[in-house]
N, C-alpha and C positions, 0 to 999 in steps of 0.2 A: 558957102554951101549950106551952112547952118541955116538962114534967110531963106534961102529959095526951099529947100525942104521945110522950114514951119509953114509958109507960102502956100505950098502944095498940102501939106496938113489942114491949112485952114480953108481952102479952096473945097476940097474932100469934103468937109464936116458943114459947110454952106449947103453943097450940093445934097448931105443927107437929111440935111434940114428942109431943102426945097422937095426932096422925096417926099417924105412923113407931111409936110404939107399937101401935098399933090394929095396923097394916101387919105387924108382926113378930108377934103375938100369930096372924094369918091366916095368916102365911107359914109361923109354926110348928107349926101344925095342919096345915097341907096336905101331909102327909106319900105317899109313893111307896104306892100301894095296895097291899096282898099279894096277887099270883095266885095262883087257890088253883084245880086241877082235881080232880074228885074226891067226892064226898062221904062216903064209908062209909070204915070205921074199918079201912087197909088200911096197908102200907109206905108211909112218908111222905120224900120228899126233899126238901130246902130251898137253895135258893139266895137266898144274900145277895150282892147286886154294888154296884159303885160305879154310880149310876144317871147320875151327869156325866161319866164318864168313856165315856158311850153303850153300855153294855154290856147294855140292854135286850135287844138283837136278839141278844146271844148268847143270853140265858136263853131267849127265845124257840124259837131253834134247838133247844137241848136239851132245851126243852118237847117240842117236834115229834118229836125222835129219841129221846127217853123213853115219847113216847107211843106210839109203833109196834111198839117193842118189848117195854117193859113194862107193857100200859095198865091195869095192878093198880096200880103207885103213884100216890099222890097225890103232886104236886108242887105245892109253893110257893116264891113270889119275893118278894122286896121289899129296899129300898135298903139297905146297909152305911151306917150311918153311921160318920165319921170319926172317930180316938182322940182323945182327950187334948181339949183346950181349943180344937183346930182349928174344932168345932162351933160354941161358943160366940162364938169370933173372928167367922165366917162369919153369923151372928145378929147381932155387933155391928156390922161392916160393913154388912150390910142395912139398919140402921136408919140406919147413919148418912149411907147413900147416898139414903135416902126424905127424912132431915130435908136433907140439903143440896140435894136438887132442890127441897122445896118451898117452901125459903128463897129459891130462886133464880127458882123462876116468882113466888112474891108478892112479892119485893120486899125484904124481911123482911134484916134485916144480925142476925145471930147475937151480932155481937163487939158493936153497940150495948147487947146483954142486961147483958154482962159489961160496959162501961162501958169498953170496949176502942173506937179509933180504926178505924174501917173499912179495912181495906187497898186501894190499887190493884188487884190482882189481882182483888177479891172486884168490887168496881165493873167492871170487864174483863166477869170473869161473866154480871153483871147487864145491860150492854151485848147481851150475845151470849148470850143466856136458849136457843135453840133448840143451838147448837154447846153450851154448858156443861152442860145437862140430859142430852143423850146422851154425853159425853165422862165424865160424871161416871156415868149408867148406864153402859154400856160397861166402863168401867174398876172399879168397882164390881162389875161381873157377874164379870170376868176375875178379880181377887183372892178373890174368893167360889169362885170355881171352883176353883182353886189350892188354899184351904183345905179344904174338903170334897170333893175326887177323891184317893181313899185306891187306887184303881187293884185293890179288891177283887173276888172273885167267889170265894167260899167256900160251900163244899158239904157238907150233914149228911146223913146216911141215918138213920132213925130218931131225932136227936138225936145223933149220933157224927158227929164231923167224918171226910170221907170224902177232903176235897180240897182245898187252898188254894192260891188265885194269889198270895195275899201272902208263901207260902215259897216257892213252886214258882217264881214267874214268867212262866208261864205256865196257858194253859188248858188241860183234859181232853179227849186224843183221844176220842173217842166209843167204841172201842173197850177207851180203858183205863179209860173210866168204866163200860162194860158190863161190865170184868173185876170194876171195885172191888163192884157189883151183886150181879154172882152170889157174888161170896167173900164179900160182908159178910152176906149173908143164906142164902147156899145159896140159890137162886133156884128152882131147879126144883125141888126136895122141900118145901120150908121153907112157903114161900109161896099164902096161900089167895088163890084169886081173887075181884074186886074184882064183888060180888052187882047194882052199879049199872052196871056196863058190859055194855053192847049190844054183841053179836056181829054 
């Protein structure tokens, strides 16, 4: 009986594993969409930002203040992902936040797999299924966030970096960004106008 219940334990904690898998395989697809305005073959700007860091609503800004005055370029956006192994970290914690909530809504003891003695703590847990589930999302989301907010929002004009928060510190007055414009391309001679844009 003992046999066919650890059986059923280890069968259980496979299947939460092949979850939290499935869940990270989703999670890692669901990438930041690139905005793209534009369509014809015109001066292209690109902004990459840190998208946890909320810095949507800047790019959006300089959507709008790029579009008023230059509405020949096409501008594009999408997420800076983080250097180094930060990524990777933030994928491992994902999953390991998916496998320990669903250990913890089914029932399911991890350290039983490994033939390890269940801890107090872990039984606590199991106790208090509703507090441990969010405390463990929550805290889980925060460490996540920590690793992937690089605090980026870097800027290319044609594929030439034009402007970086991660040396500068900060963002681009809109004024010194219409400088960096017109000097990177000569703006008023250089520049053919965009054949899709409605007057």
């Amino acid at each position: 009986m003992d046999s066919f219940s650890s059986r059923n334990r280890n069968i259980a904690f496979l299947v939460l594993c092949l979850c939290a898998c499935y869940a990270l395989a989703m999670e890692g697809g669901k990438e930041i969409p690139a905005t793209k305005f534009g369509q014809s073959v015109a001066p292209t700007m690109t902004f990459l930002y840190c998208y946890s860091c909320g810095y949507r609503k800047a790019f959006d800004d300089y959507v709008n203040i790029l579009g008023d005055k230059y509405p020949q370029i096409i501008v594009h956006g999408g997420n800076y992902d983080p250097p180094g192994m930060n990524y990777y970290l933030s994928k491992l914690i994902f999953a390991l936040k998916i496998i320990i909530i669903l250990s913890v809504v089914s029932s399911v003891s991890p350290f039983t797999f490994f033939g390890i003695n269940t801890p107090s703590w872990w039984s606590h847990l199991q106790s208090n299924k509703i507090y441990a589930c969010m405390m463990i999302f929550f805290l889980g989301n925060m460490i996540e966030g920590q690793l992937i907010s690089s605090g980026a929002f870097e800027i290319t004009l044609n594929d030439v970096p034009v402007w970086s928060k991660l040396e500068t510190g900060k963002f681009p007055a809109p004024d010194v960004l219409f400088q960096i414009i017109d000097n990177q391309l000569q703006f008023t001679d250089k520049v053919q106008e965009n054949p899709d844009f409605v007057k």
